[in-house]
N, C-alpha and C positions, 0 to 999 in steps of 0.2 A: 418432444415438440421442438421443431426449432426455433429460435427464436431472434433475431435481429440484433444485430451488438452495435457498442458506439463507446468509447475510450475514457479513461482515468482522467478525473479531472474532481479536484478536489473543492467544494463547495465552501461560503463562510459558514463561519462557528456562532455556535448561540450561545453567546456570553451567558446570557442570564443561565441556562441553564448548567452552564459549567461552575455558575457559582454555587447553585444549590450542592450541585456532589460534592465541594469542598469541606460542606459541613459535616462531610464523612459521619453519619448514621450509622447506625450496627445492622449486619448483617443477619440475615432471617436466619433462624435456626432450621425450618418447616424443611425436609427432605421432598420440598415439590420436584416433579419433572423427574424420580429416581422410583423405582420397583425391583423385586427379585433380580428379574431378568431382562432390563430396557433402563435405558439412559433417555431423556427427550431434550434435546437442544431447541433453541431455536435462531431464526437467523432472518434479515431482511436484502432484498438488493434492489437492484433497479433492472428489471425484467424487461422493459419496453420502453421504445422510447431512447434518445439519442445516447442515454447513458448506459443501455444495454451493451453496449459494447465492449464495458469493463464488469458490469454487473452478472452476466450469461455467464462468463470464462470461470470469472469467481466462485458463485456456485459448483461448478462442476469441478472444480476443484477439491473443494468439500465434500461432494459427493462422491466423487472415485476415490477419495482417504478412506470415509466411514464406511464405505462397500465393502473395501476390499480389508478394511477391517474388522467388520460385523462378521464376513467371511472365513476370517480366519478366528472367529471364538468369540470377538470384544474385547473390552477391559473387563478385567476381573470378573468375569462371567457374565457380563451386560453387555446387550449391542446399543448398538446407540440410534437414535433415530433425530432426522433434523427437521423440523419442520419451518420450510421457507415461503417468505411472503414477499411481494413484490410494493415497492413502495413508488415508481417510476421516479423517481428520483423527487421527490415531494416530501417535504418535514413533514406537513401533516398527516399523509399518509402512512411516512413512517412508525409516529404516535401511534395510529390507528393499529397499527400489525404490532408493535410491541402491548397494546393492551391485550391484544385478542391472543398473544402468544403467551404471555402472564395469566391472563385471567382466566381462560379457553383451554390453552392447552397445556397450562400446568408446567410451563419450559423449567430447568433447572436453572438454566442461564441463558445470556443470548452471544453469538459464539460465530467468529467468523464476518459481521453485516457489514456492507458498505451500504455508506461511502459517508463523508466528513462531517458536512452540514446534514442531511437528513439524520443519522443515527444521532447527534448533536441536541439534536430536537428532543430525543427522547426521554434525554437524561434525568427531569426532573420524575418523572414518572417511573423509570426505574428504579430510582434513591429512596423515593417513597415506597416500595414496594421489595423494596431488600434485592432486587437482581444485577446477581452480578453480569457485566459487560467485558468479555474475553475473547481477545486474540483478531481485531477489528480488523478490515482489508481498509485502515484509513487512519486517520487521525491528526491529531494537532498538539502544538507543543503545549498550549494549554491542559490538555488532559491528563499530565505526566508532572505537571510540574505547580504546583506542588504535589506530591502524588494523594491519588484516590482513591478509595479501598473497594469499588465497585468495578475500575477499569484497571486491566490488564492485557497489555499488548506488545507484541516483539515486530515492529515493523518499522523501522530507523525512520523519522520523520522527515516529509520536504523540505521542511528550515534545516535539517542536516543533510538532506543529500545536494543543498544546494550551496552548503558552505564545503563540501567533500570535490563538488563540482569545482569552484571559482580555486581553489587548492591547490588541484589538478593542474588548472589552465594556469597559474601562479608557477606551481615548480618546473612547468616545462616551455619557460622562458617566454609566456606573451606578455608583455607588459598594455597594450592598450586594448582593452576587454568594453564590450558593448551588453549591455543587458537588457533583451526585449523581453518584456510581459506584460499577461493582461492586465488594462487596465483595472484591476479590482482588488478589495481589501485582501481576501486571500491571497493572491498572485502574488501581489507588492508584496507581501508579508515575508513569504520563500525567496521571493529576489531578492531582498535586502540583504540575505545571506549569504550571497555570493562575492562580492567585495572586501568582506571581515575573510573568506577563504582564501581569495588572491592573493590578497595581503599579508597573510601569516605566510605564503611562501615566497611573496616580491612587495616587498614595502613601498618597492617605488613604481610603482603601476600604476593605471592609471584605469581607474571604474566610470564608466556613465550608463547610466538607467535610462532605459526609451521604452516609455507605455505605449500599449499598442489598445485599441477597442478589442472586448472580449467579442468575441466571433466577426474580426474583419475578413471579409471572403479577398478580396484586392488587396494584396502583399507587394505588389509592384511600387506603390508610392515609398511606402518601408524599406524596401533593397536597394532605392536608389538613396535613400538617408544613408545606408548602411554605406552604402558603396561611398559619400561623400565621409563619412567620417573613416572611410578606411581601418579600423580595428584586427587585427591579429587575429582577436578569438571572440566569438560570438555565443552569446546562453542564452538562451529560449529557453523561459520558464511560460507555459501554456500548453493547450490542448494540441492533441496529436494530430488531427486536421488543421490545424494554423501552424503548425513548423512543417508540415508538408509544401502549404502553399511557400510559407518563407523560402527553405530551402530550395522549392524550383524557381523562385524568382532569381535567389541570389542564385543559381545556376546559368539561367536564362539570361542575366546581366553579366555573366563573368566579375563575378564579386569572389573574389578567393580572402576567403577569410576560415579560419576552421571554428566548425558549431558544434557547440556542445547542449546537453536539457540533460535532465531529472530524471530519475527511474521510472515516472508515470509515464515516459513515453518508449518504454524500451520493449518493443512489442513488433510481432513480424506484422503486424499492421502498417506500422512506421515504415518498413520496407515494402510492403503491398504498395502503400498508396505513395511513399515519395521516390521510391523506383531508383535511376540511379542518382537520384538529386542529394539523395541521405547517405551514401555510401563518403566513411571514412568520419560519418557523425562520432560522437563521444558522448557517453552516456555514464551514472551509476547504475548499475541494479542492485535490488535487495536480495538477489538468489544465483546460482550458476544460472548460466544458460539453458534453452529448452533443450538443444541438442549436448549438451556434457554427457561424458558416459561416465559422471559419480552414479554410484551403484544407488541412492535415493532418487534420483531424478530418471535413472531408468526404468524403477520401481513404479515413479510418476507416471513416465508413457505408458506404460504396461496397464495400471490402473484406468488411468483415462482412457484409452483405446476401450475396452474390456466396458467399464460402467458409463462413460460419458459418450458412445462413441461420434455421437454428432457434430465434437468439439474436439479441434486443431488444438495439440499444445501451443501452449501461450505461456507468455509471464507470469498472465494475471491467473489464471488458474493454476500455476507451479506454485504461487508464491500461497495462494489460500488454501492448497493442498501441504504446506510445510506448516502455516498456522495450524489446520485442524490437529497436525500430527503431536505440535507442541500440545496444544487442550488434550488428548489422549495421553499422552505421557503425564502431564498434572491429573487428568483422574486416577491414574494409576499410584501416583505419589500421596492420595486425597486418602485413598485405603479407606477405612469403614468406621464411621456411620461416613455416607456421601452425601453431603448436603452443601447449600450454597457457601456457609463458611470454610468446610473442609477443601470444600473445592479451591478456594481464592488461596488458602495454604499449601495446597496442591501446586499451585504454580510458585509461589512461596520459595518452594525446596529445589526448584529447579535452578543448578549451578553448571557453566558450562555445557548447557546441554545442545549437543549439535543435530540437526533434525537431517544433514547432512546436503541440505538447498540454499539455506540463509544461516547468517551470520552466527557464531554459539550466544545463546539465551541463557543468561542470568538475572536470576529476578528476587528480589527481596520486600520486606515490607515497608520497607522505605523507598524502594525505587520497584514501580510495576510498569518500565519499561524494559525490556527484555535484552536490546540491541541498539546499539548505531553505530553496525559494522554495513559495508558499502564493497560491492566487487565491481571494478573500472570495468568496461565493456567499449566496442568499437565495433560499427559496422564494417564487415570486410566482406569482400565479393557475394554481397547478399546476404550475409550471417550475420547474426553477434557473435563477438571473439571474444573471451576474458583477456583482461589484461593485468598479469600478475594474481594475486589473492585479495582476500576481502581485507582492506584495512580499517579502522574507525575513522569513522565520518567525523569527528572532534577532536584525533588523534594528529601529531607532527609527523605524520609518514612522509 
């Protein structure tokens, strides 16, 4: 069925409920969601509705992995089945599909769900319930830090990709940087990040933050602030529809300044809708490109063509097709009896593992974040182009 899409855009976090998993509970022993021959996942997105745009691609992402998985045998002689619920990008509803994915269907874990604030919502309800939360298409530095023994995830977070970003524009000589984002606690939160980056590679730089209203359609009055403060390099940390508009303003005005944003916008959408406004943008991603010809991401189009075929490679389903592949290699590492605990030491054992998309994952039990490695990317005649390899996003590269 097809379905409507609409772009990455990461929601606030629900504090209270990130406090409750800190009190790190013990993990169910109960082998739910696991049989002879079937693995049950489960998983949420945002199916309809403006944030289907990030949430469709995602899915299907997941889906051409465990296809063309199942296809070839499973893991250790179990396929896996995911069962996905659609939460439209709503906390509440999210709650609602992780009870019914617990309670109902028995999940072994919930595996893959976007997005930041709705899966957020859920947490106290999965803590109490012993499930573990694995390999999220989202997250916050909150979740990782101090770590949690319910979440585990390898997806370099926005507060790194936007100290990775300001880094970038730092080493390659802009000293007068502009930072526009939405006005909101989330947004601020990732731009703050971008200044501490400059800095570590031009100390004498010069940062200024300009909030901008979350969903201003009229970028005109913005491009001409831009154009008075004149700036080098500009970061847009927001949605992939508002750096659209931004960039054809500052087009439209002959504003030359070079823009850079965050991995959440590195998507042939970005090139659909800002045409040639976006060309010669600068970006991170969390993965190679949809067009590389690494032998995983070929594997990718092949899968998606074959299981997904309604759905254009994208980012956002590269990057949640590399997650599910990490979760399959941790059940494989999980070996038997399979159950929630086994499983979260499943990902445990995973050292250097390269899934051959994103960054190599390393994970321990003191750190259940996997990565915050970052590949530079640039729009060139209509493409993304990598630019060099992945380096860490907290690293002096």
């Amino acid at each position: 069925m097809a379905v409507s899409r609409a772009k990455l855009h990461f929601g606030a976090i629900c504090t209270a409920a990130l406090g409750i998993l800190a009190a790190q509970p013990a993990l169910s022993q109960e082998a739910s969601g696991v049989s002879k021959t079937e693995i049950t996942l489960g998983s949420w997105s945002a199916l309809k509705g403006p944030f289907a745009l990030y949430g469709v691609p995602g899915v299907a992402g997941q889906t051409a992995f465990f296809s063309r998985l199942n296809d070839a045998g499973g893991v250790n002689g179990r396929k896996i089945r995911v069962v996905v619920e659609d939460h439209g990008y709503n906390p509440q509803q999210a709650v609602a599909a992780a009870r019914k994915l617990v309670d109902s269907d028995k999940v072994l874990a919930i595996q893959g769900s976007y997005a930041t604030g709705p899966s957020a919502a859920t947490f106290p309800y999965l803590t109490q319930a012993g499930v573990p939360y694995v390999m999220p298409y989202g997250g916050a530095l909150d979740w990782y830090e101090p770590t949690r023994p319910l979440l585990v995830g390898a997806q370099t977070l926005l507060d790194y990709q936007a100290r990775a970003v300001g880094r970038w524009a730092g080493k390659d000589g802009f000293k007068n940087v502009v930072v526009i984002h939405a006005a909101a606690p989330a947004f601020e939160k990732v731009a703050s990040n971008v200044e501490p980056g400059v800095k570590s590679a031009a100390a004498d730089s010069k940062v200024e933050m300009m909030p901008v209203k979350l969903g201003t359609s009229d970028y005109a009055p913005i491009a001409l602030e831009v154009a008075r403060k004149a700036p080098d390099a500009l970061v847009f940390i927001g949605t992939i529809q508002e750096l659209s508009l931004l960039a054809k303003e500052l087009k439209q005005q002959k504003v030359q300044t070079q823009l850079f944003t965050y991995g959440g916008n590195v998507s042939a959408d970005l090139i659909k809708i800002g045409g040639e406004a976006v060309e010669g943008l600068r970006s991170v991603s969390l993965s190679y490109t949809v067009e590389s010809d690494q032998p995983a991401v070929r594997e990718y189009r092949e899968a998606l063509a074959k299981y997904a075929p309604n759905e254009q490679p994208d980012y956002g389903s590269l990057l949640t097709y590399a997650l599910a592949k990490i979760t399959a290699e941790a059940i494989r590492q999980a070996g038997e009896p399979l159950n929630r605990t086994t499983l979260v030491q499943g990902f445990e054992k995973l050292k250097n593992y390269d899934s051959g998309i994103i960054g190599k994952v390393t994970l321990t039990p003191e750190k259940h974040l996997g990565t915050t490695e970052v590949l530079r990317v640039q729009i060139r005649n209509g493409k993304w182009v990598p630019i060099g390899d992945f380096v860490d996003a907290l690293g002096a590269w």
